[in-house]
C-alpha positions as protocol buffer text, in pm:
chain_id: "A"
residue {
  index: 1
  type: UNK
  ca { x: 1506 y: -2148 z: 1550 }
}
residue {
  index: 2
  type: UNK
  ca { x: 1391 y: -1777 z: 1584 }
}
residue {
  index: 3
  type: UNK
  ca { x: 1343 y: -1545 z: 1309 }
}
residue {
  index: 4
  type: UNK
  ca { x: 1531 y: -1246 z: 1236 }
}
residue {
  index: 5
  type: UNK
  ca { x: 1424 y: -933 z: 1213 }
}
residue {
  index: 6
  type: UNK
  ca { x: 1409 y: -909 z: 868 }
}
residue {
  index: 7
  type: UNK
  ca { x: 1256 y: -1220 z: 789 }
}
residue {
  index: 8
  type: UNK
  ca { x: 917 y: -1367 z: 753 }
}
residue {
  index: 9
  type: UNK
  ca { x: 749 y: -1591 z: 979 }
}
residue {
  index: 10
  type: UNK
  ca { x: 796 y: -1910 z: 924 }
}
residue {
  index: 11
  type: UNK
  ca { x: 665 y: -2103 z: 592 }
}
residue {
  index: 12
  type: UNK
  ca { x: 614 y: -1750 z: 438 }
}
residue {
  index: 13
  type: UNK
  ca { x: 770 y: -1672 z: 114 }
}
residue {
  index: 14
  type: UNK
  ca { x: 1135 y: -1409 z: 124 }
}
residue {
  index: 15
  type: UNK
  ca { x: 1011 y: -1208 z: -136 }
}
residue {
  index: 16
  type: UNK
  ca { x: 1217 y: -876 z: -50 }
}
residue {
  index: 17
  type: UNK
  ca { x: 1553 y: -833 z: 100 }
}
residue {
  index: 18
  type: UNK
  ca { x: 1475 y: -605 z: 392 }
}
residue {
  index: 19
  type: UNK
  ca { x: 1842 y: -515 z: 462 }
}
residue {
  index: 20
  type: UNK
  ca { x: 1882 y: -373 z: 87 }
}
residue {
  index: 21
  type: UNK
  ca { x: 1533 y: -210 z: 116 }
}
residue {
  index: 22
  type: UNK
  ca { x: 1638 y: -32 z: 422 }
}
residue {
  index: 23
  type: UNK
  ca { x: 1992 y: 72 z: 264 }
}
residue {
  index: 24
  type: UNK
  ca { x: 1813 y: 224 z: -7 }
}
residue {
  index: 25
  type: UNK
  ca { x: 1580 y: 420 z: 220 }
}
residue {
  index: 26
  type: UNK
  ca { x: 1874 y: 546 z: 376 }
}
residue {
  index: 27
  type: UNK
  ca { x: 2033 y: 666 z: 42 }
}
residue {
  index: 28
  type: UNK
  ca { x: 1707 y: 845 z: -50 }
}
residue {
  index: 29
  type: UNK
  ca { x: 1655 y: 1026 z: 303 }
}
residue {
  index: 30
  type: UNK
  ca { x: 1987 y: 1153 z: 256 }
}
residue {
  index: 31
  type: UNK
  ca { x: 1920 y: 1240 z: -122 }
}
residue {
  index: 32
  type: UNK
  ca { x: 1601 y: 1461 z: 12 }
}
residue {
  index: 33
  type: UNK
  ca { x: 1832 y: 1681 z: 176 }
}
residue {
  index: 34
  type: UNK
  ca { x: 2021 y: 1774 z: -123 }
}
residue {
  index: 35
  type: UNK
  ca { x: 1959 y: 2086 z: -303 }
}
residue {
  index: 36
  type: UNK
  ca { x: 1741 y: 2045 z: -617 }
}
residue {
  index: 37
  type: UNK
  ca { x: 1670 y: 1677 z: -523 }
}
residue {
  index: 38
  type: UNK
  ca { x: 1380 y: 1507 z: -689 }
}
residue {
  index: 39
  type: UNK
  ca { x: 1068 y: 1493 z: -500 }
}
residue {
  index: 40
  type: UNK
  ca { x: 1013 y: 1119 z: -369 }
}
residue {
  index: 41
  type: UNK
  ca { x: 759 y: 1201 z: -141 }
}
residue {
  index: 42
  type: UNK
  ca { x: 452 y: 1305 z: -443 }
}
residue {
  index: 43
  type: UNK
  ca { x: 255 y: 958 z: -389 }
}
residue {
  index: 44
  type: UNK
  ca { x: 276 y: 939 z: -54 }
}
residue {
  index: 45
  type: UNK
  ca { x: 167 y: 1270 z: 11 }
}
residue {
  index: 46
  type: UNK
  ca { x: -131 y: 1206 z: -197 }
}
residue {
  index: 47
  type: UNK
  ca { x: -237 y: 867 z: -46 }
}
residue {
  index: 48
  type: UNK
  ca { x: -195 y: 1059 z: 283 }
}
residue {
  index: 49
  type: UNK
  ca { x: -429 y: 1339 z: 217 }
}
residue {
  index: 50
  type: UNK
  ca { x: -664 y: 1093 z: 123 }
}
residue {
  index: 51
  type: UNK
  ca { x: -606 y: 890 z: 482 }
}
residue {
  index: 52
  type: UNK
  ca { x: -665 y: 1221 z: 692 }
}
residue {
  index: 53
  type: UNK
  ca { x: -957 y: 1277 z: 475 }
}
residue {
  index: 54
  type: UNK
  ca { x: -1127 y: 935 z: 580 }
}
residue {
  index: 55
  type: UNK
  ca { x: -1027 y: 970 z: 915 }
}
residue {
  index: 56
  type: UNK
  ca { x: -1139 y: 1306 z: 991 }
}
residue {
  index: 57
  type: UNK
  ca { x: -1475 y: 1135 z: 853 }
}
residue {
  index: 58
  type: UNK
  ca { x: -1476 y: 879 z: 1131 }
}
residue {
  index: 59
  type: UNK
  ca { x: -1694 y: 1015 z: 1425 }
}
residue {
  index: 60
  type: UNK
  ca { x: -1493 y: 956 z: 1726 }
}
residue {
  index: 61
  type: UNK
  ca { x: -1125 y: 974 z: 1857 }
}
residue {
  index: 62
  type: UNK
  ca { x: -867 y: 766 z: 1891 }
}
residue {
  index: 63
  type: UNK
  ca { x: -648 y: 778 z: 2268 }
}
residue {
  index: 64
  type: UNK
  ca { x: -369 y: 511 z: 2123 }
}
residue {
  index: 65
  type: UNK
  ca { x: -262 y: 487 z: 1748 }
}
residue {
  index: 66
  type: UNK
  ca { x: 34 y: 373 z: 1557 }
}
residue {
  index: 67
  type: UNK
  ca { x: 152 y: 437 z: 1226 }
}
residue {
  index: 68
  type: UNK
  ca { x: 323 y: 149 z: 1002 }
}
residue {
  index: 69
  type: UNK
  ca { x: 447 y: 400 z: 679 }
}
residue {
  index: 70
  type: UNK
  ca { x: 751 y: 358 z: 757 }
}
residue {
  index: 71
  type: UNK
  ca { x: 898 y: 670 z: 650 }
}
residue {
  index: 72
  type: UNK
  ca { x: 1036 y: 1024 z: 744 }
}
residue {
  index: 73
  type: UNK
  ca { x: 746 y: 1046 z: 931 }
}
residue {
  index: 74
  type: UNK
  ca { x: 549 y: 1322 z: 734 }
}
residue {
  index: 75
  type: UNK
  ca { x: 293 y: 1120 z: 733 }
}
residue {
  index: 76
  type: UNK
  ca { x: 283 y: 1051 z: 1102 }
}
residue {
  index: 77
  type: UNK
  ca { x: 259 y: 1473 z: 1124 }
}
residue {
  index: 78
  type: UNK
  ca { x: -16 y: 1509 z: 895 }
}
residue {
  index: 79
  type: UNK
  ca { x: -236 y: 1204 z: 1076 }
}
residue {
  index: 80
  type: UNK
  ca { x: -173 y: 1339 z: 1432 }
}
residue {
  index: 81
  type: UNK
  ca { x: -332 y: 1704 z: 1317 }
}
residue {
  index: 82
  type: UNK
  ca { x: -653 y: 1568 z: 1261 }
}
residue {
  index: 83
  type: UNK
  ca { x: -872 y: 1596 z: 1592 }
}
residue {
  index: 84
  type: UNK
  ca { x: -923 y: 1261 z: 1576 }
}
residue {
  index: 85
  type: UNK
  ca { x: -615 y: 1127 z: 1718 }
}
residue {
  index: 86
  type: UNK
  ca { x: -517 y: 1181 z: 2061 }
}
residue {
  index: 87
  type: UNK
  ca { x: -190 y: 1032 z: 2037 }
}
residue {
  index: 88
  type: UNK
  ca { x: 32 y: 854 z: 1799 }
}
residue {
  index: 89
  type: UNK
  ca { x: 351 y: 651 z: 1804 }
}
residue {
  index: 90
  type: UNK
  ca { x: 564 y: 543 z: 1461 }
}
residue {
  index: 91
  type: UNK
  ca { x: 686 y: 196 z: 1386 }
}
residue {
  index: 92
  type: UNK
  ca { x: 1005 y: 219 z: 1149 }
}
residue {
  index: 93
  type: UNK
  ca { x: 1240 y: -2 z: 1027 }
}
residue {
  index: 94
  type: UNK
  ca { x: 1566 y: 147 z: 1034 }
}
residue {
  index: 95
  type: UNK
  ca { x: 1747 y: 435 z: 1297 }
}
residue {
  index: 96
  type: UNK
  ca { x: 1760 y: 663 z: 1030 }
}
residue {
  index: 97
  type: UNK
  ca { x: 1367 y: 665 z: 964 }
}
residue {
  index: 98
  type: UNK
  ca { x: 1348 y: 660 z: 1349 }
}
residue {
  index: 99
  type: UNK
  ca { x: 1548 y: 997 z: 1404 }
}
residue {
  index: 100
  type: UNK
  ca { x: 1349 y: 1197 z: 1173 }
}
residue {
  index: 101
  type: UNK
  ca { x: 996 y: 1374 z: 1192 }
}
residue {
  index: 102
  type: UNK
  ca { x: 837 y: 1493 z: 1470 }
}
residue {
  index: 103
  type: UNK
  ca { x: 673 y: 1226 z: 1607 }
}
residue {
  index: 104
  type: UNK
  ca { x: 831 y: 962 z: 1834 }
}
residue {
  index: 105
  type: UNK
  ca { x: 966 y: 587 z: 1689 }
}
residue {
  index: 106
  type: UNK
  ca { x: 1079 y: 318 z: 1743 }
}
residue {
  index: 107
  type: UNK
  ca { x: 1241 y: 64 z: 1540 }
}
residue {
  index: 108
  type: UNK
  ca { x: 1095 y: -325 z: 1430 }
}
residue {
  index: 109
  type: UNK
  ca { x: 969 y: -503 z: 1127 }
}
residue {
  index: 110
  type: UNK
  ca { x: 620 y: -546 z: 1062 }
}
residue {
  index: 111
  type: UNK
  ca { x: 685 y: -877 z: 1021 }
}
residue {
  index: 112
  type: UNK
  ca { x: 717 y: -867 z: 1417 }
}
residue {
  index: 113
  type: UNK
  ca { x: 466 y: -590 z: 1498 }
}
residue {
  index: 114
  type: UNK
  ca { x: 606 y: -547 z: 1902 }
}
residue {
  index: 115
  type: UNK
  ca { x: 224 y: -431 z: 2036 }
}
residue {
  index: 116
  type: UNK
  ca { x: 42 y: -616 z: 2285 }
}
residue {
  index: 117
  type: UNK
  ca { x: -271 y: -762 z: 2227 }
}
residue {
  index: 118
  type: UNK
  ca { x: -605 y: -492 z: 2198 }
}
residue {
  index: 119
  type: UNK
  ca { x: -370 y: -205 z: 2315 }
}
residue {
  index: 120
  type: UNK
  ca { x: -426 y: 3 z: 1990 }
}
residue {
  index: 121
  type: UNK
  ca { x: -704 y: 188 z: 1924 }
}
residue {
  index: 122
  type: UNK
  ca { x: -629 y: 290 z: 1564 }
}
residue {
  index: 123
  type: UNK
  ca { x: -317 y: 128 z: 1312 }
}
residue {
  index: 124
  type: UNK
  ca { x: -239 y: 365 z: 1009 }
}
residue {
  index: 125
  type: UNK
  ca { x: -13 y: 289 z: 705 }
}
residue {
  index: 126
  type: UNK
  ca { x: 57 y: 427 z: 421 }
}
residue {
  index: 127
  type: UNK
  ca { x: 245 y: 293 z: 138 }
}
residue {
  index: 128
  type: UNK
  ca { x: 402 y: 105 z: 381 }
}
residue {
  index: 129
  type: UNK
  ca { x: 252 y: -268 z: 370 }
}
residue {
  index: 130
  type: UNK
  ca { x: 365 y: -311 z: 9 }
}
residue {
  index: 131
  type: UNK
  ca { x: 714 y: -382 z: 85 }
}
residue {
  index: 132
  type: UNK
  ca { x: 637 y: -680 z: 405 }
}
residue {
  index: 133
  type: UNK
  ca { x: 689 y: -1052 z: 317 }
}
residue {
  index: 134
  type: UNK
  ca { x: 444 y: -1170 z: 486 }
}
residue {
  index: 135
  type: UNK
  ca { x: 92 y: -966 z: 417 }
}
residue {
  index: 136
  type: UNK
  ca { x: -128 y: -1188 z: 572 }
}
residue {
  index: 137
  type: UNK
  ca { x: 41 y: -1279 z: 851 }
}
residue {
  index: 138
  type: UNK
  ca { x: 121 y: -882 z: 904 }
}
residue {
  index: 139
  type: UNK
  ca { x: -239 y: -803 z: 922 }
}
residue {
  index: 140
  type: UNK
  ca { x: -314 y: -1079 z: 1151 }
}
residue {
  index: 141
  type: UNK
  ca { x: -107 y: -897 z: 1393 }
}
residue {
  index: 142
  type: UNK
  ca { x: -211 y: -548 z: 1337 }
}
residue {
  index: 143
  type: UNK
  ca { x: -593 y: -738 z: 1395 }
}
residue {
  index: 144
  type: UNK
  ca { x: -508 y: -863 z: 1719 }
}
residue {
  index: 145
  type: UNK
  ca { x: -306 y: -541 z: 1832 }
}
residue {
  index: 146
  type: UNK
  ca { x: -661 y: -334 z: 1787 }
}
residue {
  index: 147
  type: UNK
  ca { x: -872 y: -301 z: 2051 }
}
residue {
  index: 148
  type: UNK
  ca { x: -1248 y: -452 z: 1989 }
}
residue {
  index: 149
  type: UNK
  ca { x: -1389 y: -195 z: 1718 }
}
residue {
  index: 150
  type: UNK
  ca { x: -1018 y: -11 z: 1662 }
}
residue {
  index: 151
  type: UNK
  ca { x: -984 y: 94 z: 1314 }
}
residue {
  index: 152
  type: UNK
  ca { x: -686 y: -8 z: 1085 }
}
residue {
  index: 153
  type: UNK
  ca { x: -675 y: 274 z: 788 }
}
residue {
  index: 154
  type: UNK
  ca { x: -409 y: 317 z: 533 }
}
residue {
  index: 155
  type: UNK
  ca { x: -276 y: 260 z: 181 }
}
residue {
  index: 156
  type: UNK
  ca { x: -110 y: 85 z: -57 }
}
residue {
  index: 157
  type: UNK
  ca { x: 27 y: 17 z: -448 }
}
residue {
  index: 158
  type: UNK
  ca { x: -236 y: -167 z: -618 }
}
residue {
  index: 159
  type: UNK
  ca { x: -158 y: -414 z: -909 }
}
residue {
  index: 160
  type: UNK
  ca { x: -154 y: -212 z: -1177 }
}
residue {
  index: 161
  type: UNK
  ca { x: 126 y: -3 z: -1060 }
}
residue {
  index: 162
  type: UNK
  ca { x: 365 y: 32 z: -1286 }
}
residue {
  index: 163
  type: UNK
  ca { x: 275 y: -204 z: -1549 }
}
residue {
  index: 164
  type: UNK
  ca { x: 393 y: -42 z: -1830 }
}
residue {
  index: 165
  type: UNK
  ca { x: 787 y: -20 z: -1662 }
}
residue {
  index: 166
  type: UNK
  ca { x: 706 y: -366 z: -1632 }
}
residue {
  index: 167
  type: UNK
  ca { x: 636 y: -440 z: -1981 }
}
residue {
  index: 168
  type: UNK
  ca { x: 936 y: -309 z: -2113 }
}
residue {
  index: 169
  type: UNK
  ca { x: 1156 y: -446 z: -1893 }
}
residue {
  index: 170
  type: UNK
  ca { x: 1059 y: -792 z: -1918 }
}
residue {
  index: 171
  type: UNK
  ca { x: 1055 y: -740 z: -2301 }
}
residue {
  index: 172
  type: UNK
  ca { x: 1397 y: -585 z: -2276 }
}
residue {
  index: 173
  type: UNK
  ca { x: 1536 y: -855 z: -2133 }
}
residue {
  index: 174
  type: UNK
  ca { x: 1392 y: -1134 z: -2293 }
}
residue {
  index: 175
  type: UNK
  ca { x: 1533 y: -953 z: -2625 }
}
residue {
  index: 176
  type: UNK
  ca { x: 1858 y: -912 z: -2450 }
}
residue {
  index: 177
  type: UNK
  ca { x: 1893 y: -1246 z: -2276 }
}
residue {
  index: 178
  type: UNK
  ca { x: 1664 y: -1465 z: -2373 }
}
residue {
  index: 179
  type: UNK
  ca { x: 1468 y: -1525 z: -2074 }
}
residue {
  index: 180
  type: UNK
  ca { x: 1352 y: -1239 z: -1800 }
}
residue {
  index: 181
  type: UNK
  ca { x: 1414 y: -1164 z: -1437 }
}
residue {
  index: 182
  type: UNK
  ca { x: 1111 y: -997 z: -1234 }
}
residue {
  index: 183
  type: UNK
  ca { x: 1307 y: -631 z: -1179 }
}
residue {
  index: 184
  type: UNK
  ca { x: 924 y: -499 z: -1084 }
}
residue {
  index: 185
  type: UNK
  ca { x: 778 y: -574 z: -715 }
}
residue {
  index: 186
  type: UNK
  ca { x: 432 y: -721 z: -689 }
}
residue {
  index: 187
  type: UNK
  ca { x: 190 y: -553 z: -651 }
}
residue {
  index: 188
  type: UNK
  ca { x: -140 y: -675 z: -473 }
}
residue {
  index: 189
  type: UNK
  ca { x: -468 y: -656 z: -617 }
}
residue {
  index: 190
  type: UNK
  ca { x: -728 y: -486 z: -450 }
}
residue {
  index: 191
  type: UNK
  ca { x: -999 y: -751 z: -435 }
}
residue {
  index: 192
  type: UNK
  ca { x: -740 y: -1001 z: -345 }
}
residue {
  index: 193
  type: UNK
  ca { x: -655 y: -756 z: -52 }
}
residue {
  index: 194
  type: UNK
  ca { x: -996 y: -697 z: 33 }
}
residue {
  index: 195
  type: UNK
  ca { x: -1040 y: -1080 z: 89 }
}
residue {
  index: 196
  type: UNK
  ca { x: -650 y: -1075 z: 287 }
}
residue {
  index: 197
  type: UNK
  ca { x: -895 y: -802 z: 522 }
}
residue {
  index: 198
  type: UNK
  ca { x: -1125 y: -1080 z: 577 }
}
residue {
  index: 199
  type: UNK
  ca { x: -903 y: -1336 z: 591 }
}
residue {
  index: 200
  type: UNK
  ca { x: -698 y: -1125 z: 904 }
}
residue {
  index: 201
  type: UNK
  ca { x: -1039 y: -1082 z: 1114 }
}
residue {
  index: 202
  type: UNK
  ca { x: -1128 y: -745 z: 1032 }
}
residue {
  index: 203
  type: UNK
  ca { x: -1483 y: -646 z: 1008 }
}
residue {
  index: 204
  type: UNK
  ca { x: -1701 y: -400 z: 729 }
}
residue {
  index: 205
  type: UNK
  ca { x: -1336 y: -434 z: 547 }
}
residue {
  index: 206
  type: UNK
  ca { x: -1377 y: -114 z: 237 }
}
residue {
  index: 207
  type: UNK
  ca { x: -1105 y: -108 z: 3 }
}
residue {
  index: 208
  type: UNK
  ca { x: -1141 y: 143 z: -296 }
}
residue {
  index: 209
  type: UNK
  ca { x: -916 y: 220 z: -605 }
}
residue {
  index: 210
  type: UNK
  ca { x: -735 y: 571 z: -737 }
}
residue {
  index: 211
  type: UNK
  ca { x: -530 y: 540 z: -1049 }
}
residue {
  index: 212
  type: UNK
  ca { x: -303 y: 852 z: -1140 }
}
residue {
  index: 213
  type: UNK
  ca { x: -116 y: 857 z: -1449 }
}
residue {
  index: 214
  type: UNK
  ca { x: 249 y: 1075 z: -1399 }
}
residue {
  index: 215
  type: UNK
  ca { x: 391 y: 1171 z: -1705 }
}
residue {
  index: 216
  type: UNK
  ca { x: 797 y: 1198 z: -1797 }
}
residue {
  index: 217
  type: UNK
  ca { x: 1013 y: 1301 z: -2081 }
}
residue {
  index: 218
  type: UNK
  ca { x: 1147 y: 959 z: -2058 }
}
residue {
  index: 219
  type: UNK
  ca { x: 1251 y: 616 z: -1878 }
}
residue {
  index: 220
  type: UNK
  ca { x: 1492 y: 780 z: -1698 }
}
residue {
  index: 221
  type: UNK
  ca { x: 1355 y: 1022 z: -1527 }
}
residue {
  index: 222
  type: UNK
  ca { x: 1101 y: 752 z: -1424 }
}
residue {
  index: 223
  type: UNK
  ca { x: 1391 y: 584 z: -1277 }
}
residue {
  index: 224
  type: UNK
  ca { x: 1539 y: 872 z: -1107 }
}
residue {
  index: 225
  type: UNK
  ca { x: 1197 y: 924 z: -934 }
}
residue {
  index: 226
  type: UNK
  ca { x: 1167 y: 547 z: -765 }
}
residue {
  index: 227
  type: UNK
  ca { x: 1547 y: 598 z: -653 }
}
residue {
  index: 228
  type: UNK
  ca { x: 1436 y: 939 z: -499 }
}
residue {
  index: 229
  type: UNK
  ca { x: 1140 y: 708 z: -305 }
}
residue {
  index: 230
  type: UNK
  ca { x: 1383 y: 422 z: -248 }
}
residue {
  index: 231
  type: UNK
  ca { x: 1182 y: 225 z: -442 }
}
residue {
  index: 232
  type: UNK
  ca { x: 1386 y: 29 z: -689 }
}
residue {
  index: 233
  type: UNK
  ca { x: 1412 y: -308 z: -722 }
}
residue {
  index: 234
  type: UNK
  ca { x: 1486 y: -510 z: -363 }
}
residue {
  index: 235
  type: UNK
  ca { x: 1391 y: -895 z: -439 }
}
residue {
  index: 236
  type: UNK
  ca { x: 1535 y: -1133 z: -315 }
}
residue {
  index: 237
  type: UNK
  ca { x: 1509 y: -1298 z: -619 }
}
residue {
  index: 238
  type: UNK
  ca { x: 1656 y: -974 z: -884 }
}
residue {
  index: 239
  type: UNK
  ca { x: 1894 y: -1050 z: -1168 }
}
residue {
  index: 240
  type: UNK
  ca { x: 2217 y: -998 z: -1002 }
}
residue {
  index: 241
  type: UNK
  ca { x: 2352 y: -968 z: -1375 }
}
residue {
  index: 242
  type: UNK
  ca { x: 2480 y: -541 z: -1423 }
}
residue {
  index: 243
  type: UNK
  ca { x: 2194 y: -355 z: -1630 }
}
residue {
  index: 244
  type: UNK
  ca { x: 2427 y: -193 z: -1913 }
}
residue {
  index: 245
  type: UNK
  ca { x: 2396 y: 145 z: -2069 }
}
residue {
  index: 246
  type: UNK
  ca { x: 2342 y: 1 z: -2402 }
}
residue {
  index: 247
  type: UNK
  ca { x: 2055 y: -200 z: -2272 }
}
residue {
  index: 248
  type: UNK
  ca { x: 1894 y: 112 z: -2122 }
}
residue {
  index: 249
  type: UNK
  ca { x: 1889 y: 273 z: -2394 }
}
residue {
  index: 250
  type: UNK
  ca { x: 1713 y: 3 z: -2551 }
}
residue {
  index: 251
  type: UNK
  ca { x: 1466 y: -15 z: -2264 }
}
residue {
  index: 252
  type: UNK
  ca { x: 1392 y: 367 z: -2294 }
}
residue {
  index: 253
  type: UNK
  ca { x: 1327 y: 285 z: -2659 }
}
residue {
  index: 254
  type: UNK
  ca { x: 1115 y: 46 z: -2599 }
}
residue {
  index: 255
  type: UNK
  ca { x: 911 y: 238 z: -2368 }
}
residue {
  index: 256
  type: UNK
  ca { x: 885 y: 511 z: -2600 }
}
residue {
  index: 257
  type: UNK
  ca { x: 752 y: 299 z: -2867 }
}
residue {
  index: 258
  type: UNK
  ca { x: 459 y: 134 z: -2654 }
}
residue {
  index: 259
  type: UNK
  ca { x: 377 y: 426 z: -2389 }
}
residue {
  index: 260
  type: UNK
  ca { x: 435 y: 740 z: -2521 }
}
residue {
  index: 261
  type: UNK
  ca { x: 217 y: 1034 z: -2604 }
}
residue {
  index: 262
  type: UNK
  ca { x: 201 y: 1263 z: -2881 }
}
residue {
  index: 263
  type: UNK
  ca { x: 406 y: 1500 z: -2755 }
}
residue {
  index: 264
  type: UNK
  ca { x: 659 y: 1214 z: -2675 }
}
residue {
  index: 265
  type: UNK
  ca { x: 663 y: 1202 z: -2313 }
}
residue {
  index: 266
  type: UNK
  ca { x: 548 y: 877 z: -2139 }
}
residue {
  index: 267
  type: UNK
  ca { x: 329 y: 762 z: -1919 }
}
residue {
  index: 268
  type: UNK
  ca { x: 348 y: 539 z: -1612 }
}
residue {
  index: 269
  type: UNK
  ca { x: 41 y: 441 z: -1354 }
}
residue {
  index: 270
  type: UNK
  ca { x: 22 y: 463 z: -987 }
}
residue {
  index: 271
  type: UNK
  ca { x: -228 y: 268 z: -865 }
}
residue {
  index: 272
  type: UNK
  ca { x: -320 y: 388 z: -502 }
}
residue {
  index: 273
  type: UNK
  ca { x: -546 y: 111 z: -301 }
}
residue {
  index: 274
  type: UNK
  ca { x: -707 y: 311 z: -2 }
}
residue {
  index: 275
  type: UNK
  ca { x: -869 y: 65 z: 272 }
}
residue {
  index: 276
  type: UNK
  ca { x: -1040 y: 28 z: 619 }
}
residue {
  index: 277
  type: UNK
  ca { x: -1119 y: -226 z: 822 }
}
residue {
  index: 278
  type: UNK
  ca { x: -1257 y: -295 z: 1208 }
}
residue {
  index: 279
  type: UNK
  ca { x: -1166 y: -525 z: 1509 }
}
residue {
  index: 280
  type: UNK
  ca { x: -1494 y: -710 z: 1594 }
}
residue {
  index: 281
  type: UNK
  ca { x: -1676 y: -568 z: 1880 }
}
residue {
  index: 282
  type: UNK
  ca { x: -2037 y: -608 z: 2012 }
}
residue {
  index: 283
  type: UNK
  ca { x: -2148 y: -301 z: 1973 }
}
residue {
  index: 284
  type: UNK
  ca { x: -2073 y: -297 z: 1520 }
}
residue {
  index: 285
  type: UNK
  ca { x: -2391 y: -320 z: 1356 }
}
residue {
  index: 286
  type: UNK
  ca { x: -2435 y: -656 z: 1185 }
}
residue {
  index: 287
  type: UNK
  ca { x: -2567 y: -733 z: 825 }
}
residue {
  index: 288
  type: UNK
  ca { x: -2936 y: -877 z: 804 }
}
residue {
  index: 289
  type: UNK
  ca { x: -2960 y: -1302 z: 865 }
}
residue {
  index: 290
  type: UNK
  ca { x: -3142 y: -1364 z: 459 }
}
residue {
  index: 291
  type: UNK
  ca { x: -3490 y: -1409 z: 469 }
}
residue {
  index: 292
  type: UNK
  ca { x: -3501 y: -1149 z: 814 }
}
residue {
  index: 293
  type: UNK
  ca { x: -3643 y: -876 z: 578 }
}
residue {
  index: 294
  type: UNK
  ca { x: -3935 y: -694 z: 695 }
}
residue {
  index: 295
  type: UNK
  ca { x: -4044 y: -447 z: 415 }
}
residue {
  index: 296
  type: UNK
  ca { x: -4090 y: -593 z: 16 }
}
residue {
  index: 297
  type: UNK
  ca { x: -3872 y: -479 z: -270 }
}
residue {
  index: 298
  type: UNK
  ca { x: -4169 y: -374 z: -418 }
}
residue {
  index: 299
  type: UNK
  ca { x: -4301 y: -174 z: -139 }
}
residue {
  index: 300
  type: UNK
  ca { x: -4008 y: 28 z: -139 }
}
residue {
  index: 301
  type: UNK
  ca { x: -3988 y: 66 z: -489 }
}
residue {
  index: 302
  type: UNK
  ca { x: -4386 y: 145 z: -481 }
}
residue {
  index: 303
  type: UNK
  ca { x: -4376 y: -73 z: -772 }
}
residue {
  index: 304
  type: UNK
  ca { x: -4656 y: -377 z: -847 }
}
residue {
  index: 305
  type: UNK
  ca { x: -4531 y: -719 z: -748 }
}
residue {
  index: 306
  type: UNK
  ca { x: -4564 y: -958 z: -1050 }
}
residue {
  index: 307
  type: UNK
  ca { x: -4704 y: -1266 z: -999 }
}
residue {
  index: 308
  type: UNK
  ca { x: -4502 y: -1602 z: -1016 }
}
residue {
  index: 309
  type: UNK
  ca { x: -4460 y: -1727 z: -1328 }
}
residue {
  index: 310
  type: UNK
  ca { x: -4597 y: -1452 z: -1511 }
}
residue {
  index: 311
  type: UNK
  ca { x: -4467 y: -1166 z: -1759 }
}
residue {
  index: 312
  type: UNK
  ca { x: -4587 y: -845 z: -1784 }
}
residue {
  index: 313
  type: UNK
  ca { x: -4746 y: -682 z: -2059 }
}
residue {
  index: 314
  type: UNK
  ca { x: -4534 y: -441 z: -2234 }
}
């Protein structure tokens, strides 16, 4: 039997439900618009500043890209002013994403990336591949949609994202209930996605690490800013059970108690995992076969060579 849009490919875990992630992208795209809305867009402004950085770095242009970010496309508009891209499509995952930004989309799941084999040149994402079932079988796909030596670039939530919301609210509800729910996505660690690069096909995978620390008077206004990025909880497998206002206020309590400042407001991480990665090709240089070294250690360090067994006199 086919898969649907929204799911994974077959044998993968259902770990978010797509149709409830895309409903509350909808809800904050139309929250944006209102006046003195909250700004959902901080994080993924940064991690895209940091993309165009890299990518203006890379010394050579790119005729075909397409961007996975799966948003209003801002980001799409920042990537296609660098002089590196020549031209740039959008892959969304809902109309509403699809009819905003400048830059033209169309609509899929990532989960079903609809390019043909080596007709991309360079894949983008940011803060985008966080919120696919299927990781590794998503970056298969983006591998074989590159061209040989295409470039896939992006972003994502690293696994310390938000632990101290998750803290609380697993402590909260174990208190409350006696057991917990996960009401906190996963979040993948960056040498485990480094090895997922691998894994996929890519070549001279690079994955680095930038933690920011956002402060807020309290849990609430935490809360307030994942609705405005449509970024609360979709698993499949959340407590269905109402979150009540008395246990809230315990769980802003709590928070208080474990994460706060001096001056009482609190603190919450964002851990931003930056990466690159390269279809094979010929014409990549290739790491050293050991033992193919022509030039000592010692030479190059224009230091004396010890003999075996021996210790030096200090």
């Amino acid at each position: 039997m086919p898969t649907s849009p929204s799911s994974p490919a077959p044998g993968a875990p259902l770990i978010f439900d797509s149709q409830l992630l895309r409903q509350r992208k909808r809800r904050a795209l139309a929250t944006a618009s209102k006046p003195k809305a909250r700004d959902g867009g901080f994080l993924r402004d940064h991690a895209a500043h940091e993309v165009r950085e890299r990518l203006d770095a890379v010394e050579r242009t790119f005729d075909h890209a397409l961007d996975l970010s799966d948003d209003d496309g801002k980001v799409a508009e920042l990537l296609t002013k660098s002089p590196r891209v020549k031209s740039m499509t959008r892959l969304v995952s809902d109309e509403t994403l699809a009819s905003t930004g400048q830059v033209p989309a169309s609509v899929a799941m990532q989960e079903h990336l609809p390019a043909a084999p080596e007709s991309l040149n360079l894949v983008t994402s940011v803060l985008g591949l966080q919120w696919v079932n299927d990781l590794p079988g998503a970056l298969v796909q983006i591998r074989r949609a590159l061209k040989p030596d295409g470039l896939f670039l992006g972003a994502l939530m690293g696994g310390n994202t938000l632990h101290e919301l998750r803290d609380v609210l697993s402590a909260e509800e174990d208190e409350a209930t006696g057991g917990a729910s996960p009401r906190v996505i996963p979040f993948v660690d960056v040498r485990d996605f480094g090895s997922l690069l691998q894994r996929a096909g890519f070549a001279l995978p690079v994955t680095d690490v930038d933690t920011l620390t956002v402060r807020y008077g309290n849990l609430f206004v935490l809360m307030a800013d994942l609705r405005a990025m449509g970024a609360t909880n979709p698993l499949v497998h959340r407590s269905r059970k109402p979150w009540t206002k008395t246990r809230a206020v315990r769980a802003a309590q709590l928070y208080a108690e474990r994460y706060a400042d001096l001056d009482g407001r609190i603190r919450a991480t964002f851990q931003i995992v930056s990466f690159s990665g390269w279809a094979p090709s010929e014409v990549q240089q290739k790491p050293l076969r050991p033992g193919s070294a022509t030039t000592r250690l010692a030479d190059a360090l224009g230091t004396q060579e010890e003999p075996s067994g021996e210790k030096p006199n200090r």
